[in-house]
N, C-alpha and C positions, 0 to 999 in steps of 0.2 A: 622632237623637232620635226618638221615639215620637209617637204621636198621645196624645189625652186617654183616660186610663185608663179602661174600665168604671165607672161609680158603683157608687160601695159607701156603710156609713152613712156615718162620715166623707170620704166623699173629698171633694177642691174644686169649687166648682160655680161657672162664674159665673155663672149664672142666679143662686145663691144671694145670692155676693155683691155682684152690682148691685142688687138688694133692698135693703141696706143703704149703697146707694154715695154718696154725697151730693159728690163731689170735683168741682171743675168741670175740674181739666189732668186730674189722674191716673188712669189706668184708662180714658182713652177707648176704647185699643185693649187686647184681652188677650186673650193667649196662656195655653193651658194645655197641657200637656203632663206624658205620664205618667212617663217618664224623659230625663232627658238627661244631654248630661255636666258642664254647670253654664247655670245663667241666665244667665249673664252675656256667654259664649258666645253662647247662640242670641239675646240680643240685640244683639249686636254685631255680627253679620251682618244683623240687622233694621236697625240704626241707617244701617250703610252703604248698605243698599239704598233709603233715605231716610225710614223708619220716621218720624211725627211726636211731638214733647214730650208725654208721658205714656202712651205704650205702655208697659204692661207685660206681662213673662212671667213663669207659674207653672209650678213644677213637682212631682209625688211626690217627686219622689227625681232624687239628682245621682249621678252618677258619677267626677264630677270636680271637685266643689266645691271653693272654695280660699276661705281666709280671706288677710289681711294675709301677708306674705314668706313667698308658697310656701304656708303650711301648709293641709294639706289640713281640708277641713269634712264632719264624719260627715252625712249627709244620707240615711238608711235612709227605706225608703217610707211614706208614706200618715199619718205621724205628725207630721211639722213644719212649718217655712213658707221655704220659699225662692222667691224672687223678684228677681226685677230691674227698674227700672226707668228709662225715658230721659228724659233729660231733654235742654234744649237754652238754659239761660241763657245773656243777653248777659253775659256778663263773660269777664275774661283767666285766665290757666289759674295764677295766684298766687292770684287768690279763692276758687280751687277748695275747698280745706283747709276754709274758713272755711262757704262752703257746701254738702259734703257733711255737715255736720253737721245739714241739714233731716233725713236719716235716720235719724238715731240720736236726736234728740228727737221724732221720729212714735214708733220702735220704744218708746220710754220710757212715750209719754203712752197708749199703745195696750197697755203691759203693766199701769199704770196703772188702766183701764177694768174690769181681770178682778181688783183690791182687791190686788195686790203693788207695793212701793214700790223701781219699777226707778230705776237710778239709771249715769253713764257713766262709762269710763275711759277715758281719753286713747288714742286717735282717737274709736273710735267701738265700744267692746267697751260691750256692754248686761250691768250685773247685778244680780241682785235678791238681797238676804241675802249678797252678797258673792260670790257664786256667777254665773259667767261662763253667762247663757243665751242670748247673740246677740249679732251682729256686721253689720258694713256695710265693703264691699269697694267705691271708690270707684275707675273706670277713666274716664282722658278721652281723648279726642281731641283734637286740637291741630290750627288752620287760623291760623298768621300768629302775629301777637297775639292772637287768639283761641279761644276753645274752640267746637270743631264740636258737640260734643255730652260729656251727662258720665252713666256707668250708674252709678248706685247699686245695688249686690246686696246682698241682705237675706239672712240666716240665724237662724232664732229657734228653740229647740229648747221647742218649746209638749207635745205629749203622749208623746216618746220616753223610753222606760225608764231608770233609772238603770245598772241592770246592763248594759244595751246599750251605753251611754255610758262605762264603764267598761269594758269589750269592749274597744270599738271604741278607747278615747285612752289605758286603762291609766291608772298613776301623773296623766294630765292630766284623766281624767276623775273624781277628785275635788275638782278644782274649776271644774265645769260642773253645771249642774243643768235640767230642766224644768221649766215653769209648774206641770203638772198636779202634781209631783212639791212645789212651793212652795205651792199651792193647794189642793191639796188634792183636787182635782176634774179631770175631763178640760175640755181647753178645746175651745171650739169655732172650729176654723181659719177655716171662711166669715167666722163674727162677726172674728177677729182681723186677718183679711186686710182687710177692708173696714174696721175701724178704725182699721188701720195706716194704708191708703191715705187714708182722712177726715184722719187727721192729719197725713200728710206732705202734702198739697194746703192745707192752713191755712198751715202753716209754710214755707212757698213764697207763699203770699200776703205773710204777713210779711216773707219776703225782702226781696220787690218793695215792699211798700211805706215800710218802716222801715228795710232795708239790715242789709248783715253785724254790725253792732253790734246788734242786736235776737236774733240767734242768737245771738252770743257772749253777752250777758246770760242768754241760757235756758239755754243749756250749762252755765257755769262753776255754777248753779244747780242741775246736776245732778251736777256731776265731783265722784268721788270720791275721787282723787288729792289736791288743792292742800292743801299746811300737812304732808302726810305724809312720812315719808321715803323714799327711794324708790331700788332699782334701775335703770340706765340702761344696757341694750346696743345699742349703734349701730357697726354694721358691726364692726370690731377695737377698738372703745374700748368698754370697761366702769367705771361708776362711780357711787359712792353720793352722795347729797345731799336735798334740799330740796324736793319741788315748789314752783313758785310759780304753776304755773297753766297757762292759756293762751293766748300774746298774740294780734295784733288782728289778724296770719295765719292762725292756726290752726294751730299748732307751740307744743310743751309746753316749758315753760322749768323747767329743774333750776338750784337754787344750789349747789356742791358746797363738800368742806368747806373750801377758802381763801375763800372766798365768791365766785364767781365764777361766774355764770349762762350755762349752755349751754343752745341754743333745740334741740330736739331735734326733725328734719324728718322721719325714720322709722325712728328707732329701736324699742325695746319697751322700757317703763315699767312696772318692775313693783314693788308696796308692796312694802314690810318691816316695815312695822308695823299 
């Protein structure tokens, strides 16, 4: 990994973004770095060396970023938001599901902020206008009954090209899109980074004080899937049916057509209509 790149107009700063930091866990400690080969990475080597709950790392550009099963995440420099962040709640590593979704409703309410009406799909894929523009990669560690620690990694494609995106994923990059590209206007990362992090530090409050049914309420309020019909491939089984949502784990439940409800723990959900 690199140290913190030369400032340029946009690059990340966090002089900038402590300016607008308001979060009491998140962001205490941060990492910026100009390239590596994904966040998620050099925080897990942070986390082991006993890194504390709300370290996070930034970075330009990944070189090995990966989303959900394997698939890799275009992460070109000095244009998007990739992050990681550690976290270290009490709970057992079945809650997990339930609250790595503090993520994916920060990334929502923080797309939200810049007048686009993002919205989720089953886990944690962020999209606005139906168009896939971020995602949350959720790694835990495991002590006992226990979770040692849980990183959420963040990917949000805020000011990269269409045609780069289209480059880079082919046939997959027309259905991904940018903020700037949805907006209209360039976005600005310090503002987006710092009101990503304001909003996953609320919704962590929430956690703690309401409990996983306070997330699953926000979620399901955002999920785009439920009532839809929907593709399911999981490992060798492929099959069409029903959303109906997602239960009080955090696994999406399909009706298929005898009617008969499979809880889907990580598979890929994809619409059909």
């Amino acid at each position: 990994m690199s140290p913190e790149a030369p400032v340029m107009q946009d690059s990340l700063s966090i002089e900038l973004i402590r300016r607008q930091l308001s979060a009491r866990t998140v962001g205490r400690q941060i990492y910026l770095f100009g390239e590596v080969s994904s966040t998620n990475a050099v925080l897990r080597q942070l986390a082991k060396a006993g890194a504390r709950e709300g370290t996070l790392v930034l970075a330009e550009s990944q070189t090995a970023g990966r989303g959900r099963q394997g698939k890799s995440w275009f992460s070109p420099y000095g244009v998007n938001f990739y992050a990681s962040v550690l976290l270290r709640p009490a709970i057992g590593p079945k809650e997990a599901p339930v609250f790595s979704f503090v993520a994916s409703l920060a990334v929502a309410d923080a797309i939200r902020t810049f007048g686009l009406p993002a919205a989720i799909k089953w886990p944690n894929d962020i999209l606005v206008e139906r168009k896939k523009v971020g995602g949350v990669l959720a790694e835990l560690a495991v002590s006992g009954d226990r979770l040692d620690y849980v990183i959420l990694g963040v990917g949000v494609n805020l000011n990269v090209e269409h045609k780069a995106l289209l480059a880079a994923l082919g046939e997959a990059g027309h259905a991904a899109a940018s903020l700037r590209d949805l907006a209209g206007r360039d976005i600005d990362r310090n503002a987006f980074t710092a009101s990503f992090l304001n909003f996953l530090d609320e919704w962590l409050q929430v956690f703690r004080a309401q409990g996983a049914e306070a997330l699953l309420r926000a979620w399901r309020d955002r999920d785009i899937l439920t009532g839809r019909r929907v593709e399911v491939r999981e490992e060798s089984v492929t099959f069409d049916g029903r959303a109906l949502g997602v239960d009080a784990e955090g696994h999406f439940v399909v009706e298929d057509s005898r009617g008969r409800a499979h809880q889907v723990i990580a598979g890929e959900v994809r619409p059909l209509n």
